[in-house]
C-alpha positions, -999 to 999 in steps of 0.1 A, spaced: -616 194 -366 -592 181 -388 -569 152 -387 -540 142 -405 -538 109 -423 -512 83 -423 -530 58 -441 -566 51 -455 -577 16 -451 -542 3 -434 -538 -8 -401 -512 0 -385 -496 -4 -349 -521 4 -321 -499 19 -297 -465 36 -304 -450 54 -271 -421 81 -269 -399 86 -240 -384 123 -238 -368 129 -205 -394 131 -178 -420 130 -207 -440 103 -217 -463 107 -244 -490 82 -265 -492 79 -301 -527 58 -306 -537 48 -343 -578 46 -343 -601 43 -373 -631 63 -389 -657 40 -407 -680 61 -433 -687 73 -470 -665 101 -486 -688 130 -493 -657 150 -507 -623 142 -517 -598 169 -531 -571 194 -530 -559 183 -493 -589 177 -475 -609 143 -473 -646 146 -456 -660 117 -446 -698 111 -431 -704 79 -407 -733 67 -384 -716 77 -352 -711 118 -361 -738 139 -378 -714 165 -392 -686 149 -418 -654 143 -404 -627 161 -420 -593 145 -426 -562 157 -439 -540 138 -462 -505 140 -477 -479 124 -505 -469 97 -479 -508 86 -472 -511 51 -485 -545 38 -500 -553 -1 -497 -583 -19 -505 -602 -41 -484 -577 -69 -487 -541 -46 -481 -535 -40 -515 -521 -9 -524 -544 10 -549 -543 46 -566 -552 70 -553 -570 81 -587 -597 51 -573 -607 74 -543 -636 93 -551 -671 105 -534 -700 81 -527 -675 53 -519 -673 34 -482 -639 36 -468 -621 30 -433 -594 54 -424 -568 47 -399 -549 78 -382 -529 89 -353 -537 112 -330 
C-alpha cells in the first residue's frame, strides 16, 4: 500500500470535511512514526514497531520536510537510517 504525502514531520489539521451535495466525506491527517529504510525517486519506505513490512509513502514537489522543532529543512537532509514522523491524509 502506498500513500501520498503532504508533509513529513508537520502537523497539520486533524479533521478537514467536504460537503458535496448529499455527500459528506472525511479528510483525516494521521501519522507514521519509524526509520526510513529507503528514500528515492518517488517512493519513501519507512519501518516502525507497529508494522513488520515497511510502509511505503509517496511524496511530491509540494511535500514539506521540518525538523523536530517545525523548521523547514532540505530535503537533501532526508536520507536512510534516520527516525522520522510522517503526517498524511487519507
Amino acid at each position: 500500500m502506498t500513500t501520498s504525502l503532504g508533509a513529513i514531520l508537520l502537523a497539520a489539521g486533524l479533521t478537514t470535511q467536504y460537503l458535496h451535495a448529499q455527500d459528506v466525506k472525511t479528510t483525516t491527517t494521521t501519522n507514521s512514526v519509524g526509520t526510513i529504510t529507503e528514500f528515492g525517486g518517488d517512493r519513501l519506505l519507512i519501518r516502525t514497531e507497529a508494522s513488520p513490512e515497511p510502509l511505503s509513502y509517496s511524496y511530491s514537489t509540494t511535500t514539506t520536510y521540518v525538523d523536530e522543532t517545525g523548521a523547514p529543512v532540505s530535503i537533501k537532509t532526508v536520507k536512510s537510517g534516520l527516525p522520522v514522523t510522517v503526517y498524511y491524509t487519507k
